[in-house]
Every structure is written in C-alpha cells, then in structure tokens.
N, CA and C atoms as a LAMMPS dump frame, in Angstrom:
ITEM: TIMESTEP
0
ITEM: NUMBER OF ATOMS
396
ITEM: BOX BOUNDS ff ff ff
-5.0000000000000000e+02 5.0000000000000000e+02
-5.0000000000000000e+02 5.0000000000000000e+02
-5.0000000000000000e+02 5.0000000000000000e+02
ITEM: ATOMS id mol type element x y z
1 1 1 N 21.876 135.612 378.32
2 1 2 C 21.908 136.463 377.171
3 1 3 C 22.711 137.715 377.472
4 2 1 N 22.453 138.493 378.549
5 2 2 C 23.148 139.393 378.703
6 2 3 C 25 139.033 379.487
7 3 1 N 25.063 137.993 379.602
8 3 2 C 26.414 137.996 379.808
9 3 3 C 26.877 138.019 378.09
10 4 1 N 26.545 137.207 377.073
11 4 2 C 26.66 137.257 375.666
12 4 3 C 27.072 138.986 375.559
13 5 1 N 26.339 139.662 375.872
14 5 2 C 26.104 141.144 376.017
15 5 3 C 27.75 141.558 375.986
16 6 1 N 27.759 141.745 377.612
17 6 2 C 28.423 142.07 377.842
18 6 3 C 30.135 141.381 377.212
19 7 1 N 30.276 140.153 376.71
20 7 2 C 31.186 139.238 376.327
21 7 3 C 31.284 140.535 374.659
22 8 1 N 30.062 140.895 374.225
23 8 2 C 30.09 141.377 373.105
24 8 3 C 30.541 142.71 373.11
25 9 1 N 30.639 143.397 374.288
26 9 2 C 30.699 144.441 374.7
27 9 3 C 32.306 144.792 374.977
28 10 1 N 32.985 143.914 375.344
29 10 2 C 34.404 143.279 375.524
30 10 3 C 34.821 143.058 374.168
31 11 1 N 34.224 142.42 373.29
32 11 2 C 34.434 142.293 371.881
33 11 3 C 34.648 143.588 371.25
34 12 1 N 34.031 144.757 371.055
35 12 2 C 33.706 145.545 370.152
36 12 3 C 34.744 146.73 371.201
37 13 1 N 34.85 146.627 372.434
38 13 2 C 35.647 147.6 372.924
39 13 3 C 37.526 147.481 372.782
40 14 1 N 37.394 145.922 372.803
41 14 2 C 39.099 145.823 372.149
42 14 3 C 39.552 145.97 370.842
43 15 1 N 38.251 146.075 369.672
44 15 2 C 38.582 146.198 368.542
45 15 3 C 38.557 147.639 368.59
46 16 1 N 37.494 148.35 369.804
47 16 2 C 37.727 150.366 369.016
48 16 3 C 38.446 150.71 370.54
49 17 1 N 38.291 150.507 371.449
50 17 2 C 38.725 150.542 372.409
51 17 3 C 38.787 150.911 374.076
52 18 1 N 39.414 150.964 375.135
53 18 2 C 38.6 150.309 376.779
54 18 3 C 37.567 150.642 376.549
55 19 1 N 36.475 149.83 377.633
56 19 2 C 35.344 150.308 378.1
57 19 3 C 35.311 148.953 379.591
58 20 1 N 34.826 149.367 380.569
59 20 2 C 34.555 148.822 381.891
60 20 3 C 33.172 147.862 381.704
61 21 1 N 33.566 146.716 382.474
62 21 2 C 32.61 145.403 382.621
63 21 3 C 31.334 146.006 383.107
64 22 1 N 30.372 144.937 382.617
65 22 2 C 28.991 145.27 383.556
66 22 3 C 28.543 143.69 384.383
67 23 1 N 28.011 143.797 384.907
68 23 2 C 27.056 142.198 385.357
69 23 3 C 26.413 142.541 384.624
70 24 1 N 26.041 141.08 384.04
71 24 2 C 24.412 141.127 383.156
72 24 3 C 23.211 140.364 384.295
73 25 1 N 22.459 140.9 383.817
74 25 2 C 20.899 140.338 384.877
75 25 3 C 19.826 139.9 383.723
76 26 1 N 19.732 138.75 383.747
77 26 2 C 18.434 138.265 383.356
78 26 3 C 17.436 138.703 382.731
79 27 1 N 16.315 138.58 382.027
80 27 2 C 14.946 139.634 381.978
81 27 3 C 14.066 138.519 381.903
82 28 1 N 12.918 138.939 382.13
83 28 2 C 11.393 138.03 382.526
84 28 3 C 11.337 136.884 381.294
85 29 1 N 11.902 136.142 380.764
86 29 2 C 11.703 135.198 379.843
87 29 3 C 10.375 134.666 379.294
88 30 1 N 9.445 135.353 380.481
89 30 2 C 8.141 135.01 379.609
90 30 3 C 7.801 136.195 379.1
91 31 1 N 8.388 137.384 378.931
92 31 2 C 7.908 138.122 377.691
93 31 3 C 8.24 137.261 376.614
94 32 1 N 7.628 138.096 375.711
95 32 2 C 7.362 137.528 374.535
96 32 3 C 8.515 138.861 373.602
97 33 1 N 8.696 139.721 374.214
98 33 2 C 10.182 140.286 373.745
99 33 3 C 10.487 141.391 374.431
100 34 1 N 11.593 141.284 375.035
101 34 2 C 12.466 142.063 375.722
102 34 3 C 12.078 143.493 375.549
103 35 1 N 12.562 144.439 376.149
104 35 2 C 12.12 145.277 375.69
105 35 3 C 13.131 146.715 374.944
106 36 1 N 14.799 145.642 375.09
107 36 2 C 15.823 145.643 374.104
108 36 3 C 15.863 145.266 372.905
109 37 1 N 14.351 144.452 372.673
110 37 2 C 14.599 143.484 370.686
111 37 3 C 15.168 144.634 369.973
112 38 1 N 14.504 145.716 369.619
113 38 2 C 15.197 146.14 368.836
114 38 3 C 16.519 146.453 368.573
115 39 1 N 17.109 146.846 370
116 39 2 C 18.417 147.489 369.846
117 39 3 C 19.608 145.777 369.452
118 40 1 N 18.729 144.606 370.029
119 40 2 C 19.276 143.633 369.672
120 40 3 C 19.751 143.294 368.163
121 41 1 N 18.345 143.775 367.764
122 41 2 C 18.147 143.513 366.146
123 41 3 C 19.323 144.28 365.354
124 42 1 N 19.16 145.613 365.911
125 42 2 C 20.259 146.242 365.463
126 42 3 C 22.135 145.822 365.743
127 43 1 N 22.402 145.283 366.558
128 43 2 C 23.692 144.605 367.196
129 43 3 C 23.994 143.484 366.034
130 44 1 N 22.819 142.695 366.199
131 44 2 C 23.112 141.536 364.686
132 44 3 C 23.048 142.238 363.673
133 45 1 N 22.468 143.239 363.024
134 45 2 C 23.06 143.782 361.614
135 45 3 C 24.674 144.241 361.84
136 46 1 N 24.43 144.623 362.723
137 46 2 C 26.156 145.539 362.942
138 46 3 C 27.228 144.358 362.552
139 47 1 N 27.079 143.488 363.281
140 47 2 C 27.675 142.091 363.338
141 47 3 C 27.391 141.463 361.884
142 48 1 N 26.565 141.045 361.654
143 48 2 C 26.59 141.004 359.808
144 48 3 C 27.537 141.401 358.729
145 49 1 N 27.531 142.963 359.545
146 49 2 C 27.985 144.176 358.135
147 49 3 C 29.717 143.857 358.797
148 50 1 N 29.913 143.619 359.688
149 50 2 C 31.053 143.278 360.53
150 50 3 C 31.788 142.433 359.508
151 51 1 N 30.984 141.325 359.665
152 51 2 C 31.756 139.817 359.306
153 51 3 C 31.862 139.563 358.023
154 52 1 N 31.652 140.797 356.916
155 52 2 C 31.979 140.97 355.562
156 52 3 C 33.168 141.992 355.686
157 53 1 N 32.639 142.882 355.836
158 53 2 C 33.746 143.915 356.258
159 53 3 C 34.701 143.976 356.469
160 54 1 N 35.33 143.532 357.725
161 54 2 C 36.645 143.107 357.932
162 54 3 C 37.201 141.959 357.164
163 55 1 N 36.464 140.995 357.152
164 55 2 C 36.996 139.938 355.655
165 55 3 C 37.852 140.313 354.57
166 56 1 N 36.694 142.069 353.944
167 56 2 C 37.428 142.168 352.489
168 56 3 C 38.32 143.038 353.054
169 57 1 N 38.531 143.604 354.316
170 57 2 C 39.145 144.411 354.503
171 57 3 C 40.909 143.823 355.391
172 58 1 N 40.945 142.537 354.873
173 58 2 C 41.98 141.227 355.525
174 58 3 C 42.168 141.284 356.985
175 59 1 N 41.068 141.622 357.817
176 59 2 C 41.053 140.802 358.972
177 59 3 C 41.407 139.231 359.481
178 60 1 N 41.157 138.835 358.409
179 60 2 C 41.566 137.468 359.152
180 60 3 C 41.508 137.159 359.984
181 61 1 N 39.481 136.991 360.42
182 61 2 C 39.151 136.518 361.619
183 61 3 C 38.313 135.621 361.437
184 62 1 N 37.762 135.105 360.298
185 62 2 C 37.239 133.286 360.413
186 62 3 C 35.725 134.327 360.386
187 63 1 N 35.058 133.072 361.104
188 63 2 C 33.853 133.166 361.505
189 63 3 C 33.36 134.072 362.69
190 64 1 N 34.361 134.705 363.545
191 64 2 C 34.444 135.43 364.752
192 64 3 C 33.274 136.176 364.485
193 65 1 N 32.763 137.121 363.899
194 65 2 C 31.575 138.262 363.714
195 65 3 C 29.909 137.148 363.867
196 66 1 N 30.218 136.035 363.27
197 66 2 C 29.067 135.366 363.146
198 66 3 C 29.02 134.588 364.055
199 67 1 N 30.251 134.07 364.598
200 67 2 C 29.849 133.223 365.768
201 67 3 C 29.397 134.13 367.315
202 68 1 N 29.538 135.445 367.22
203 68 2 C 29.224 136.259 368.09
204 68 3 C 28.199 136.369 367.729
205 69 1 N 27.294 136.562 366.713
206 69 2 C 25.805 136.548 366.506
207 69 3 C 25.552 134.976 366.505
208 70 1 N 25.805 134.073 366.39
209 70 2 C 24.881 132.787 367.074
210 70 3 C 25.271 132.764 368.657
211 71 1 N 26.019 132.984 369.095
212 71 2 C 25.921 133.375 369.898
213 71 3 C 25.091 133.548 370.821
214 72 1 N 25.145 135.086 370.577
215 72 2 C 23.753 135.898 371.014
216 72 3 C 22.612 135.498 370.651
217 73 1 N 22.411 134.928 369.58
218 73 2 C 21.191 134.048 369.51
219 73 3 C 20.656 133.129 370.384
220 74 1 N 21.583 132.31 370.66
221 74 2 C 21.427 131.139 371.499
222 74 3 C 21.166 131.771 372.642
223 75 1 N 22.235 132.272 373.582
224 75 2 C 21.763 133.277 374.795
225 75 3 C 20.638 133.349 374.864
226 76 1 N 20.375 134.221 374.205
227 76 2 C 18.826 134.576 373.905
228 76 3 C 17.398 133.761 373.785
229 77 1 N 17.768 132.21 373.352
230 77 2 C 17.008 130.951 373.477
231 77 3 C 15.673 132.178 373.116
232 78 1 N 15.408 132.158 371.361
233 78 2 C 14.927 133.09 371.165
234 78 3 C 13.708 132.091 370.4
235 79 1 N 12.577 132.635 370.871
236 79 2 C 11.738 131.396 369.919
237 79 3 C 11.28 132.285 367.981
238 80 1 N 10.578 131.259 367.449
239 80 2 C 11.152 131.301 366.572
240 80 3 C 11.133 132.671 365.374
241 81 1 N 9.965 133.516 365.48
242 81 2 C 9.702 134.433 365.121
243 81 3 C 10.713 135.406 365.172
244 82 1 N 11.272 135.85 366.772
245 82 2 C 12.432 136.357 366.969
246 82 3 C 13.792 135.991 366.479
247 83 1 N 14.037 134.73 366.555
248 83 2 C 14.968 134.238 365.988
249 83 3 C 15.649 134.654 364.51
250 84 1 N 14.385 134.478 363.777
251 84 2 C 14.198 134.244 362.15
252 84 3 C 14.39 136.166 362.088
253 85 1 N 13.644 137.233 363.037
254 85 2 C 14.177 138.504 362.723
255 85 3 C 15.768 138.759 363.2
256 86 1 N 16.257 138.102 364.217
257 86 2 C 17.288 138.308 364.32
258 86 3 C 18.972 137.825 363.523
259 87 1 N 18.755 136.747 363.139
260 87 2 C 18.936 136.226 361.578
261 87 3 C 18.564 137.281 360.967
262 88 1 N 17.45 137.283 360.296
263 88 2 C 17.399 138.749 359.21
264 88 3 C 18.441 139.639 359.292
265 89 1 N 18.137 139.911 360.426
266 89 2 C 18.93 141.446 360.638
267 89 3 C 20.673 141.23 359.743
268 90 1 N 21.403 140.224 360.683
269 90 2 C 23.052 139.472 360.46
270 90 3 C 22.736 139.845 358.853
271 91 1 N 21.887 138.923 358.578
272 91 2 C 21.796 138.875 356.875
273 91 3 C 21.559 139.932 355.915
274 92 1 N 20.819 141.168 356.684
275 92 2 C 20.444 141.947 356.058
276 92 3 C 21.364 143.111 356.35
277 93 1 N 22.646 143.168 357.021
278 93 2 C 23.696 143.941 357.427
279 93 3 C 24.861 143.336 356.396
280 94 1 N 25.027 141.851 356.23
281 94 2 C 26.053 141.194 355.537
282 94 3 C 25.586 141.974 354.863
283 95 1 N 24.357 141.826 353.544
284 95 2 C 24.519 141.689 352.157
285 95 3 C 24.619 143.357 351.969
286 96 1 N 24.336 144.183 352.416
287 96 2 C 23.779 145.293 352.584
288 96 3 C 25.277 145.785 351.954
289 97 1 N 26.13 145.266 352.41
290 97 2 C 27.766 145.621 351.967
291 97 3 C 27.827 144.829 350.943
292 98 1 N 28.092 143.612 350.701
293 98 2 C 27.924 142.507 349.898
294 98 3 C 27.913 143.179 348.945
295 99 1 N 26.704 143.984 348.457
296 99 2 C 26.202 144.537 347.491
297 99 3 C 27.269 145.946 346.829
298 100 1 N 27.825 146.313 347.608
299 100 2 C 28.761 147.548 347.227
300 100 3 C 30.151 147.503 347.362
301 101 1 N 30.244 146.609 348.145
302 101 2 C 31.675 146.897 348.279
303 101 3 C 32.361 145.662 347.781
304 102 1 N 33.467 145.393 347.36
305 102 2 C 34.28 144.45 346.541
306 102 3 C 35.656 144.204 346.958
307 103 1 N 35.666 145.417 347.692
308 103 2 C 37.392 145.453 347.917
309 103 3 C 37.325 146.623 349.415
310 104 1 N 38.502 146.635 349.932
311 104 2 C 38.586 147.382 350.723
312 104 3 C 38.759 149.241 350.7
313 105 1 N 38.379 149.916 350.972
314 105 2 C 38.106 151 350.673
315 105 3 C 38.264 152.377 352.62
316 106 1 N 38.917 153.205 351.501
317 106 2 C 38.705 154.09 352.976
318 106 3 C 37.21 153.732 353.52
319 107 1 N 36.078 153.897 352.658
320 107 2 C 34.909 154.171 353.577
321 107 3 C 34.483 153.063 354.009
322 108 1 N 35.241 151.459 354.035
323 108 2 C 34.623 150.477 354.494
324 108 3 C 35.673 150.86 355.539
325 109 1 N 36.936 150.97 355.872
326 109 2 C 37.287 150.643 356.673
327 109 3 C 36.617 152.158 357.974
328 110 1 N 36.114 152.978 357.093
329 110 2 C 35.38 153.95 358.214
330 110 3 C 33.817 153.205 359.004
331 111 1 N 33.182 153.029 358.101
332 111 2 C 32.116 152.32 358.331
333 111 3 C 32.879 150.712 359.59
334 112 1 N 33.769 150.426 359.567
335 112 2 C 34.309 149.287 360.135
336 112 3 C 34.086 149.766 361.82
337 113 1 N 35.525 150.823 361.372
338 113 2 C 35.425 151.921 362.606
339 113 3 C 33.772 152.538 363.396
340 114 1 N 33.018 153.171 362.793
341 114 2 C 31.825 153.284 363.329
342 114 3 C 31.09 152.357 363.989
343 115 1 N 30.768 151.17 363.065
344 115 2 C 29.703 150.154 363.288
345 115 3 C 30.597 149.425 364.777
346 116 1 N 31.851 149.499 365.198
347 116 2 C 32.563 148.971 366.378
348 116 3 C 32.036 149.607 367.315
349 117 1 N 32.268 150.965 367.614
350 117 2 C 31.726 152.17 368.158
351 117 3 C 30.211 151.62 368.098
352 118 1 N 29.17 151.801 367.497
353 118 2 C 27.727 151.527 368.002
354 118 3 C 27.417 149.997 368.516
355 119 1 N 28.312 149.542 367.943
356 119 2 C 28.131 148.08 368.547
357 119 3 C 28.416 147.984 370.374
358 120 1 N 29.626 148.311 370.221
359 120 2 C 29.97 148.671 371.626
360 120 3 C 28.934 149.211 373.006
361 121 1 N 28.426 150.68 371.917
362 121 2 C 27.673 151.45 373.046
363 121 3 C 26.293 150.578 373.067
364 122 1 N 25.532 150.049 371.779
365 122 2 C 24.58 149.314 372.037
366 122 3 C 25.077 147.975 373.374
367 123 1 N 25.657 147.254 372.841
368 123 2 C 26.132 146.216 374.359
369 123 3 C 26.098 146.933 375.663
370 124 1 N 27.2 148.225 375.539
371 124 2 C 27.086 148.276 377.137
372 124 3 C 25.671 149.032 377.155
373 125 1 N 25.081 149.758 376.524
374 125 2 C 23.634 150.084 377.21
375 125 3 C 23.19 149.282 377.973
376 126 1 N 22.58 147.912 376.974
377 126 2 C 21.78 147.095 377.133
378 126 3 C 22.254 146.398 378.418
379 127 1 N 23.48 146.517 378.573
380 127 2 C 24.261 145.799 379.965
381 127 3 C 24.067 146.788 380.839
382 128 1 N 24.214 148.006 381.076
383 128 2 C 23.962 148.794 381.769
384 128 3 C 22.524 148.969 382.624
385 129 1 N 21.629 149.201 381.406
386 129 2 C 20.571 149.406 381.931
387 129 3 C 19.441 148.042 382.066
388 130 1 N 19.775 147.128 382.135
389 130 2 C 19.055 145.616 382.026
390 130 3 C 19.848 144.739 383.158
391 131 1 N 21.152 145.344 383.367
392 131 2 C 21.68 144.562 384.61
393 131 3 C 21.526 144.792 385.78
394 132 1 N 22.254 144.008 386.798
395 132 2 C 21.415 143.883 388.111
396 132 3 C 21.709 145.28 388.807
C-alpha cells in the first residue's frame, strides 16, 4: 500500500512539481485501520475531484485519477467497510464538482492546482512518517 503511496506521491509531484522518493514500510495488517485512514480517505476524494476536473478542464488523461484510486484500494486489500468509505470518499470528491462545475473555469483550474499540492503532501507524509 504504501509503495501505491509513494507511486502517488510521484504522481501528484510531476503534475505540481519535484519532490524526493520515500521507501514505503508496511503497517500491522491486523489493525482494523491504519492509523492514516483518514488522511487516506482524504487522498481518494482529492483523486475523485481530480478525475472530473482535469477532464472538463481537457486533460486528456482517461481513467488515470481513478485508476490511481483503485489502485490504492487494492494496495490497501481493504476489507469491506473500509473499502466502501474509501470509494465514498473518490465519489463524494467526483460529484462534489460534478455538481458545479460544467466547464472549465479559472477556479477549477485553481482548485486543480491546490488539490495536486495536498495530494502530494498527504502521500509523502504518509510515506514519510509510516516508512521504514
């Protein structure tokens, strides 16, 4: 999961820009949740609001935003409760724009810009401070 991390972390730093590798390390798999879920939760909305975003905004990148959140899902071999919130989240970041925006706009493409930026620093945290 945390190589996903860090792979995501690589992702979001070439779109806003450098940031230095981490190793990812493991965490106790028999928790019952990390003690990153949330900031996870938050990474898949980002990624959600992402993979509309740049769409209306003619990125022309396919599925790239969402396949980085299954992704991280999978990594994560998340059972199902977690799963179904982390889904939420993607879904509840897509529509969240969905709902307002129609076309491309200075403030989507600001919001584009930002949500790269927290995406980023959320990854490398979580790589930072969770790796070996």
């Amino acid at each position: 999961m945390l190589r996903i991390l860090a792979a995501l972390a690589l992702l979001f730093c070439c779109a806003a820009g450098p940031a230095r590798a981490q190793t990812p390390r493991p965490y106790d798999r028999a928790q019952i949740a990390p003690p990153y879920d949330g900031e996870l939760q938050r990474l898949a909305e980002i990624l959600g609001a992402l993979h509309f975003l740049r769409r209306i905004c003619g990125m022309h990148e396919g599925q790239k935003w969402r396949n980085e959140a299954q992704a991280l899902i999978g990594a994560e071999t998340l059972p199902g409760e977690r799963r179904e919130r982390m889904i939420a989240s993607f879904n509840r970041g897509y529509r969240a724009f969905a709902q307002s925006y129609h076309s491309c706009t200075p403030a989507a493409n600001l919001v584009i810009r930002r949500y790269l930026q927290e995406g980023a620093r959320i990854a490398r945290e979580i790589t930072a401070r969770y790796a070996n």
